[in-house]
Each structure stands twice: as structure tokens, then as C-alpha cells.
C-alpha positions as CSV (number, residue, x, y, z in Angstrom):
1,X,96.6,142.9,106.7
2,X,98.8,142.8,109.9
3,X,100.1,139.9,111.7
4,X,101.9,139.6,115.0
5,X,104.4,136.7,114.7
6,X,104.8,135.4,118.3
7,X,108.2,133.8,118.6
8,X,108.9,131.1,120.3
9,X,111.5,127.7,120.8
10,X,110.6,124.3,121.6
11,X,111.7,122.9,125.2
12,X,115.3,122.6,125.7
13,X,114.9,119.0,126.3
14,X,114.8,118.5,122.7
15,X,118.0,120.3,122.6
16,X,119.8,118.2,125.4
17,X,118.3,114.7,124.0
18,X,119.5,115.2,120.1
19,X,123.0,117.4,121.0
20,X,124.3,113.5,122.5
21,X,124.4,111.9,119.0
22,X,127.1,112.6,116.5
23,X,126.7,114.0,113.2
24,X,124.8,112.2,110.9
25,X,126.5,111.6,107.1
26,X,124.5,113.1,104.5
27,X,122.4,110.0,101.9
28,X,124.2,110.0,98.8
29,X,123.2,108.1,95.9
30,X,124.0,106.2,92.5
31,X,120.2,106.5,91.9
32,X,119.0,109.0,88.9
33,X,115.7,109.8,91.0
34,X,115.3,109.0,94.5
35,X,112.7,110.3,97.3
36,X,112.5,109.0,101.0
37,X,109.7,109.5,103.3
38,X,108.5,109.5,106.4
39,X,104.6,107.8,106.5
40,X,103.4,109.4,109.3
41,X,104.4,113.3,109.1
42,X,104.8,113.1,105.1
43,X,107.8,114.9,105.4
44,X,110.7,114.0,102.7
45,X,113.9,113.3,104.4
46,X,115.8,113.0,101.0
47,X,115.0,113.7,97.7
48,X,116.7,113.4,94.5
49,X,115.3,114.9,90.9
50,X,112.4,113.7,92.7
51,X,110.0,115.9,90.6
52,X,111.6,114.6,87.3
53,X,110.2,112.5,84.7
54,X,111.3,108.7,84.5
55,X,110.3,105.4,83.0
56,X,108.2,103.9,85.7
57,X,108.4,100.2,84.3
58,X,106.7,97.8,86.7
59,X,106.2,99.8,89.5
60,X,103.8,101.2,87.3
61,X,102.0,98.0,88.5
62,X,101.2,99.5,91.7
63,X,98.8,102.0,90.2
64,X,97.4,99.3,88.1
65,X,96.1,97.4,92.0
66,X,95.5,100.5,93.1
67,X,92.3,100.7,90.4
68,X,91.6,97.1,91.7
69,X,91.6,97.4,95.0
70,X,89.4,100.3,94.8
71,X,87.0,98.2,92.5
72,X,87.1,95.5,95.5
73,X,86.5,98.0,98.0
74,X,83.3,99.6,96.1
75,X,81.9,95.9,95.3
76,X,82.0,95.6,91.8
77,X,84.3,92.8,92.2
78,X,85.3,90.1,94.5
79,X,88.1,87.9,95.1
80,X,86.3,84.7,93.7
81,X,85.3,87.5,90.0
82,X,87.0,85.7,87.5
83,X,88.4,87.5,84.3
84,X,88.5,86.0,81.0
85,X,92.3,85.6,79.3
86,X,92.6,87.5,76.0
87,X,95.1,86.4,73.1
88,X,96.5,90.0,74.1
89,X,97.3,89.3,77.8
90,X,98.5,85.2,76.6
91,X,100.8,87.2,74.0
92,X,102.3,90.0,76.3
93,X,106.1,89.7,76.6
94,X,108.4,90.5,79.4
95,X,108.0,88.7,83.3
96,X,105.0,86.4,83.0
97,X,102.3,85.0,85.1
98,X,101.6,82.4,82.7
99,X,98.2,82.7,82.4
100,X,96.2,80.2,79.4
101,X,94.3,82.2,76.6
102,X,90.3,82.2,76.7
103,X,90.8,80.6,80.2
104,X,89.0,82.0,83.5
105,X,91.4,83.3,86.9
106,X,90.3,84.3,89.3
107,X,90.6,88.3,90.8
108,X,92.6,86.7,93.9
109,X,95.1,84.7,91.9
110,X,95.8,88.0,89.4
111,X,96.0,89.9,92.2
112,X,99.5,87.5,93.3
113,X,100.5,87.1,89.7
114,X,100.8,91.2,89.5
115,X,102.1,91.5,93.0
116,X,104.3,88.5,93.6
117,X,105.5,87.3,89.9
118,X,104.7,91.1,88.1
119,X,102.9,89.3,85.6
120,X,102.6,91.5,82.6
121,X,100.0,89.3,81.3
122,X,98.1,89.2,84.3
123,X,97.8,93.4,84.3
124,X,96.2,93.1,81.3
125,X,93.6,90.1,82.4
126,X,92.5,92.8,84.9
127,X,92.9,96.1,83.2
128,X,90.4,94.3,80.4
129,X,88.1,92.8,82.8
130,X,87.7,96.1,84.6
131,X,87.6,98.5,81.8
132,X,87.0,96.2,78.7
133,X,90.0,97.6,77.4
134,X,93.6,97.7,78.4
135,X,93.7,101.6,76.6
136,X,90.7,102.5,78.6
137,X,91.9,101.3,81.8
138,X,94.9,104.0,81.4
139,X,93.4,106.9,80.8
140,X,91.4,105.4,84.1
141,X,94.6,105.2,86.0
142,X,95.9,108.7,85.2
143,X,92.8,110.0,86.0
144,X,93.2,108.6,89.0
145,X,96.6,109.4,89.6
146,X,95.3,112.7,89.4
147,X,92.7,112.8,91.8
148,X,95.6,111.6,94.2
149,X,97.4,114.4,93.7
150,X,100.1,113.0,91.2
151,X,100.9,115.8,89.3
152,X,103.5,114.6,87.0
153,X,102.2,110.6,85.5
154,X,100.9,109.8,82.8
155,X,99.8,105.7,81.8
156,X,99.4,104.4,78.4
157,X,99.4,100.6,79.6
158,X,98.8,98.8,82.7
159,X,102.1,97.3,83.0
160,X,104.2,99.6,82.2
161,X,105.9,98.4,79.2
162,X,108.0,101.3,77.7
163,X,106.1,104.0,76.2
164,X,107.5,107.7,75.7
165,X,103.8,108.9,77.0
166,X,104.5,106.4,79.8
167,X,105.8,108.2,82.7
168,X,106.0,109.1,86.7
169,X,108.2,110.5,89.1
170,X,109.6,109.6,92.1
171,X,107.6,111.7,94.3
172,X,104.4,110.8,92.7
173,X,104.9,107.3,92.5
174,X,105.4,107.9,96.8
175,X,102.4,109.6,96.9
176,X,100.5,106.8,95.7
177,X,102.1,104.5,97.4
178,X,101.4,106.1,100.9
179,X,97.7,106.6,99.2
180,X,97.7,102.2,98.7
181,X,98.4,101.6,102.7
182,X,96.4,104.6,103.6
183,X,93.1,103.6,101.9
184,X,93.6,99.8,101.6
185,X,95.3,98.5,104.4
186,X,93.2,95.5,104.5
187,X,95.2,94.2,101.0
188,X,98.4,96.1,101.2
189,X,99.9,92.7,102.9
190,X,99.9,91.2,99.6
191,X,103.0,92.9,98.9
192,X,104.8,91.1,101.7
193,X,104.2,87.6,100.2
194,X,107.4,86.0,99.1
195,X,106.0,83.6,96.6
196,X,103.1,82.6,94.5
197,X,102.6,79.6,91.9
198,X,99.9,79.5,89.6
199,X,99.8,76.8,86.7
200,X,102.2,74.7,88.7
201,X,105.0,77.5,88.1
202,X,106.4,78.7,91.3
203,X,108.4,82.3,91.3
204,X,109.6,84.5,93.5
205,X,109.3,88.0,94.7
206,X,111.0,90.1,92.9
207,X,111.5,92.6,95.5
208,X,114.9,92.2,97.4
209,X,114.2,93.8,100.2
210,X,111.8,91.0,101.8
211,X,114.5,89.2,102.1
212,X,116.4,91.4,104.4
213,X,116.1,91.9,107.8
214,X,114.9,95.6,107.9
215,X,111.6,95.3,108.2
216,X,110.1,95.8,104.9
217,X,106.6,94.5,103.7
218,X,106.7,95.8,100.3
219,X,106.4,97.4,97.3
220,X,107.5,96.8,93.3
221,X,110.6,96.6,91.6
222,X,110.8,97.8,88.0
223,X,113.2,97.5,85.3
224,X,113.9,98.8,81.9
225,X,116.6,99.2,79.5
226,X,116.4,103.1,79.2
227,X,114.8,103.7,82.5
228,X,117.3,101.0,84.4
229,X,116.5,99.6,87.6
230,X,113.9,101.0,89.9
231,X,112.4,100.2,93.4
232,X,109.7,101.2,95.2
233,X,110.0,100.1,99.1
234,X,108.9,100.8,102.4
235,X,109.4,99.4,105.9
236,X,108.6,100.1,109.7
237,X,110.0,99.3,112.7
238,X,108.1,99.9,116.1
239,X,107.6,103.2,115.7
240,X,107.8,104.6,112.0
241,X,107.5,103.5,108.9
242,X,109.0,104.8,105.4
243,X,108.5,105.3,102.0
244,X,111.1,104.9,99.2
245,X,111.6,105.3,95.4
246,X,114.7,105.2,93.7
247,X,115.2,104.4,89.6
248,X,118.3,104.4,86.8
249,X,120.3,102.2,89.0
250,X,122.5,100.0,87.0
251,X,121.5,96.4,87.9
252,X,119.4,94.7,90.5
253,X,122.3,94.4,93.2
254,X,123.0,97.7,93.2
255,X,119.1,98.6,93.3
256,X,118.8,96.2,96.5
257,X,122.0,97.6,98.1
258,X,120.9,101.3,97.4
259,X,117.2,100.8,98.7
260,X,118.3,98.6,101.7
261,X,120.9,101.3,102.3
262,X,118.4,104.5,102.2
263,X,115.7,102.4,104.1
264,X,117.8,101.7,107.0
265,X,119.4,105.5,107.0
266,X,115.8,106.7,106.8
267,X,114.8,104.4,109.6
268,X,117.8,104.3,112.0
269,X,118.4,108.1,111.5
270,X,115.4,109.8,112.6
271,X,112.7,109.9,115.2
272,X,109.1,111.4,115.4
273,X,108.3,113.6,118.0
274,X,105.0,115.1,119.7
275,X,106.0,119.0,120.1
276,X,102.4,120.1,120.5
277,X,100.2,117.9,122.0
278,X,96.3,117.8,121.3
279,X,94.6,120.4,123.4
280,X,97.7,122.2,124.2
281,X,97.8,126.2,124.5
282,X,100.0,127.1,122.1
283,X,99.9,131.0,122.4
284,X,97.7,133.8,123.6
285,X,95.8,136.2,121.1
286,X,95.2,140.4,121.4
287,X,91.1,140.8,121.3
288,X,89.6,144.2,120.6
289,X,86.8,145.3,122.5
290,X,86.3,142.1,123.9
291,X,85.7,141.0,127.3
292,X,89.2,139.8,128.0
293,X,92.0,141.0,126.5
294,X,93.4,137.5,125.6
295,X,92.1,134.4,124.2
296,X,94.2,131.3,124.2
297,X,95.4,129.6,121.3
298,X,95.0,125.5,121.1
299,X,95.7,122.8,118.7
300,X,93.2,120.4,118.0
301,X,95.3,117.6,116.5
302,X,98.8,115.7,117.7
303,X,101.6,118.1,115.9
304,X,104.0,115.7,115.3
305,X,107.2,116.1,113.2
306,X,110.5,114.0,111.7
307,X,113.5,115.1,113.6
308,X,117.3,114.0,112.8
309,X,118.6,111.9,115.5
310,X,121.6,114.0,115.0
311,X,119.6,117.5,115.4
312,X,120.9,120.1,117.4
313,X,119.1,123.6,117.6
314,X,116.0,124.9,118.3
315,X,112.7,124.6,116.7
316,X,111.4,127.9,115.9
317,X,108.0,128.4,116.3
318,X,105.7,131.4,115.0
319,X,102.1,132.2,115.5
320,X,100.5,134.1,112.7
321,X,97.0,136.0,113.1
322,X,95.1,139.2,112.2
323,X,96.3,141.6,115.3
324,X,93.8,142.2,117.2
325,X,90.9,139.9,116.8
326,X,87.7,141.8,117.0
327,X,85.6,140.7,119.6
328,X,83.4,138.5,119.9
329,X,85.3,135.2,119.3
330,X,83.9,132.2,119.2
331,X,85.4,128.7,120.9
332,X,86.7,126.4,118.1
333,X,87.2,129.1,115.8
334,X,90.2,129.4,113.8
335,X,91.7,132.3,114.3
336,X,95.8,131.9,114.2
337,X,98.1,129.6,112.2
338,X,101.1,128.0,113.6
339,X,104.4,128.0,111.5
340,X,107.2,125.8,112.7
341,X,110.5,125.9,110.7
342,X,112.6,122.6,111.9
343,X,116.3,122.2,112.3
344,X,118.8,120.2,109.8
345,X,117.1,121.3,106.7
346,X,114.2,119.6,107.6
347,X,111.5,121.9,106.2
348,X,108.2,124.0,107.9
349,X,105.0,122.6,109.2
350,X,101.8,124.9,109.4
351,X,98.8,123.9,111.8
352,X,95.8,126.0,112.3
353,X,95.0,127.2,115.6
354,X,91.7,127.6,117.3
355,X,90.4,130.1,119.8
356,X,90.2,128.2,123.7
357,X,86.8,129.9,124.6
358,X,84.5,132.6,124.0
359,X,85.4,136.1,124.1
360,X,82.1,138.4,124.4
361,X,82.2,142.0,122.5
362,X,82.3,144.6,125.8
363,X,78.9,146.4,126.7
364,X,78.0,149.7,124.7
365,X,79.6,152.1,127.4
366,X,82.1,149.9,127.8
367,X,82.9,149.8,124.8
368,X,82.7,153.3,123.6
369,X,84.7,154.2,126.5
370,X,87.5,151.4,124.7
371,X,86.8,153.3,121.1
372,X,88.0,156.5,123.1
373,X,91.0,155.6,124.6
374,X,92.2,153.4,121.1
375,X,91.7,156.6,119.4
376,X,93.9,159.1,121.8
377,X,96.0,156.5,121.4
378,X,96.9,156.2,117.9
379,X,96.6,160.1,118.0
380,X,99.8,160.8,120.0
């Protein structure tokens, strides 16, 4: 197969707008894993052993209302279900939501005591009531996790109390966190709530970012003693919004300096941009035996990409098709990809592109006549 790569750089007004801003310092990190994102373009803007295994401690949690939000969303429970307290759940260990044995709570007030107070007992009030068994509610949640595209987790509980089968990675536990806001936006504002009481026992989120001002509605801490300290953020100002993981931090000041640090580098530091609009010709493409000799090339959706504020060459852009298309072509056909490779390390973006119009195959003399000439062509 042949392609024609068609290069070609973005405006120069890119070029001109990012060349004004000084260097920007590379993220370094105490962090044993860390991985920060960028919501809207999913692109990664740093990454450490992101693909590595870790303890994922509470911020396993966040799978665990991922499986009940999803059972909210399909209607096999409401807010007002109530769930019935086991000895199992009363006995659990570790950060509490204080729940009474053989007593009834309600989906809404679990829902905070996870959340809000990372109740360990509480996880287990739900994984029961949803699967009848906390053991069957994990193998639920890494089936899950796998239909999310988490390739590297594996859950043996629902709280995330240390297990050696018990595990995640930074980047997963990202991709399922985008996955919460993206397909339950409607509860993801639970994670913004700064307190809850329940059994006249008032706590605190755990999460220190809430209480700084850099915009951040969310996610989980997480702590163990061989894992350490983990966090799972995100935050948005006007325009973007970003996700961040980091874990095997040493205590929880230097977990809420690190992820206030990386939040406000990954937010203050770069910008989204529109380099293709929707509808925009991006390139034309060689027909044979067609009608025209051309069709143009168009995008269909916004091509929008993360960009360092402190960017200073080109994009380089390539479109990649057969060479020639063979007439006829058909309007909203994809026919072409387009490959752009982004400055600063940044990484590459495919889009597919899609033919402008209709290109009709040439009349039988016509194109026999066309035949001829291609062939004393490629003779010479």
C-alpha cells in the first residue's frame, strides 16, 4: 500500500502567541507513581511509572461508587434503597462511617459515608447489598474495570484494604476517574462535599485539596503503610479541567503539597487549542479516473489539542491516504487520516478525514482515454 504524506505546519500565530512566554520548568516529583491529565483532549502532560502496579488503598473506593452509581443510573436502586448492616461491615477496621449492625441506611447516606468519611464499613453495606457478597462485588468491579479499559487492576475487596491481589495503577485509576465525571456527572458533585455526619458523628473530607483555592471538586485520598500516601484529584478552572494521581508519598502534607503542586502546574501551564475546526478543509486528495482530479479533505469533529504555554515550534501536520483514490468517492467517506505530532514532547493526535463531496468515475471514453495516457506514462 502507498501513501502520500502531505506536510504541513499550523499557522504561525501559534508560533508568535506561545514564543512570548518563558520556559516552563519540567514537574518533578517525590511521588512513586504519578500521572496528570488533561479532561478534555486525554492527553497526559506528565507521567510517572504511571503503568506500574501499586497499592490503591481507598481510592480504590472510587471504583467501588462507580458500580453504584451505575446501579442508580439503571434503576435497580434509589437514593431512599436502604441496605441492611452486616456484623462484617460493623466489624471492619480502619476509617469508619460508624454504621450500627443489623441496622437499615439508606443508599444516599452510604453514598457520603464512602465519599466524604471513606467509610470502610459503609463499602461493604453497599458491595453486600448490591452483590450479596463483598467477594462477589470484586470480581464485579474488575470486570468492570475492564470493560473501561483498565488494563492493569485487579479488586479483591471494596475498600481496598491491603491485599497482594489488590492492585491499580496510576493511569488506570485516571481512566476511571475521567470515566465517573464522563458517565455520571449528575453525582460526581458528591466528591466536592466537605463534610458529612451520620450517627451524630461529624468528619471531614479527607481530601486536602478542597480546601485550597485551586479549584478542585474532588476525588479520594488513600493511604497504606506499604503503598504510603496516595491521591487522586482533579480541578478546572474556566476553561480546562485535570486529572491527577499520585501514590508512595510519605505522609499526608507532602501528598497535599505534591497534588496541589502538580494540579496548579497542570492547570496554569497549559492551554487547549482549536487547530482544526469542524468542517474545515484540511487537505486535498489525488482521484483516479474521477471527474475531478481532487477531492477535499474535512474534519467532522473540533480537533482540539493540549499545548504548553511555553511551546515554541511548529505543529507538524501529515495527511495519510491510499494515493490515488479510485473514483467514484463518496461524500462523508473516510478516505485519509490526519497525524499531527505536537511540540514539547507532547505526543501525536490521529483524526480521520472524510471526503468533501462526490467525485463521479469519468465516462467510458473518457476514461479509457485516462487508462491510456496512465499507462504511457508509467512506461517511460
Amino acid at each position: 500500500m502507498r501513501y502520500l504524506s502531505i506536510l504541513a505546519f499550523i499557522s504561525a500565530c501559534f508560533v508568535v502567541a506561545y514564543s512570548a512566554h518563558p520556559a516552563m520548568a519540567k514537574m518533578q516529583t517525590a511521588a512513586k507513581q504519578a500521572i496528570l491529565k488533561d479532561v478534555e483532549t486525554g492527553q497526559t502532560l506528565f507521567a510517572k511509572n504511571e503503568n506500574q502496579r501499586m497499592p490503591t488503598s481507598s481510592m480504590s473506593k472510587v471504583m467501588t461508587m462507580y458500580m453504584v452509581f451505575d446501579a442508580l443510573k439503571r434503576g435497580e436502586i434509589s437514593m431512599d434503597t436502604e441496605f441492611k448492616v452486616s456484623k462484617k461491615a460493623w466489624e471492619k477496621g480502619g476509617s469508619k462511617m460508624f454504621v450500627e449492625v443489623d441496622k437499615k441506611v439508606k443508599i444516599q447516606d452510604l453514598i457520603r459515608g464512602v465519599i466524604v468519611q471513606s467509610g470502610n464499613d459503609a463499602t461493604i453495606v453497599l458491595a453486600e447489598g448490591l452483590a450479596g457478597s463483598e467477594d462477589v462485588f470484586a470480581r464485579k468491579m474488575t470486570t468492570k474495570a475492564k470493560q473501561l479499559g483498565m488494563k492493569n487492576s485487579n479488586f479483591t475487596n471494596a475498600s481496598g484494604w491491603p491485599d497482594a491481589n489488590h492492585y491499580s495503577t496510576a493511569e488506570d485509576l485516571a481512566i476511571l476517574t475521567k470515566a465517573i465525571m464522563k458517565d455520571f456527572p449528575e453525582y460526581y458533585g458528591f466528591y466536592k462535599e466537605k463534610e458529612f455526619e451520620f450517627n451524630k458523628i461529624k468528619q471531614p473530607n479527607r481530601n486536602p485539596l478542597l480546601y485550597r483555592n485551586i479549584g478542585a471538586d474532588g476525588v479520594k485520598t488513600g493511604h497504606t503503610e506499604i503503598g504510603g500516601y496516595g491521591l487522586i484529584g482533579s480541578a478546572a478552572n474556566d476553561n480546562r479541567r485535570v486529572i491527577m494521581v499520585v501514590n508512595g508519598l510519605k505522609n499526608e502534607k507532602e501528598r497535599a503539597d505534591v497534588g496541589a503542586q502538580i494540579i496548579e502546574w497542570g492547570l496554569n501551564g497549559f492551554e487547549n487549542k482549536t487547530i482544526y475546526p469542524k468542517g474545515s478543509e484540511v487537505a486535498g486528495a489525488k482521484v483516479l479516473l474521477g471527474k475531478a482530479d481532487l477531492v477535499p479533505l474535512i474534519i467532522q469533529e473540533d480537533l482540539r489539542v493540549t499545548l504548553s504555554k511555553a511551546g515554541r515550534d511548529n505543529i507538524k501536520a501529515t495527511v495519510h491516504y491510499k494515493s490515488p483514490l479510485k473514483a467514484p468517492v463518496h461524500q462523508g467517506d473516510q478516505v485519509a487520516v490526519l497525524k499531527l505530532s505536537l511540540p514539547d514532547n507532547m505526543g501525536e493526535f490521529e483524526a480521520p478525514l472524510y471526503a468533501a463531496q462526490d467525485v463521479e468515475v469519468l465516462g467510458f471514453f473518457k476514461r479509457a482515454l485516462a487508462n491510456m495516457k496512465l499507462l504511457m506514462k508509467n512506461a517511460l
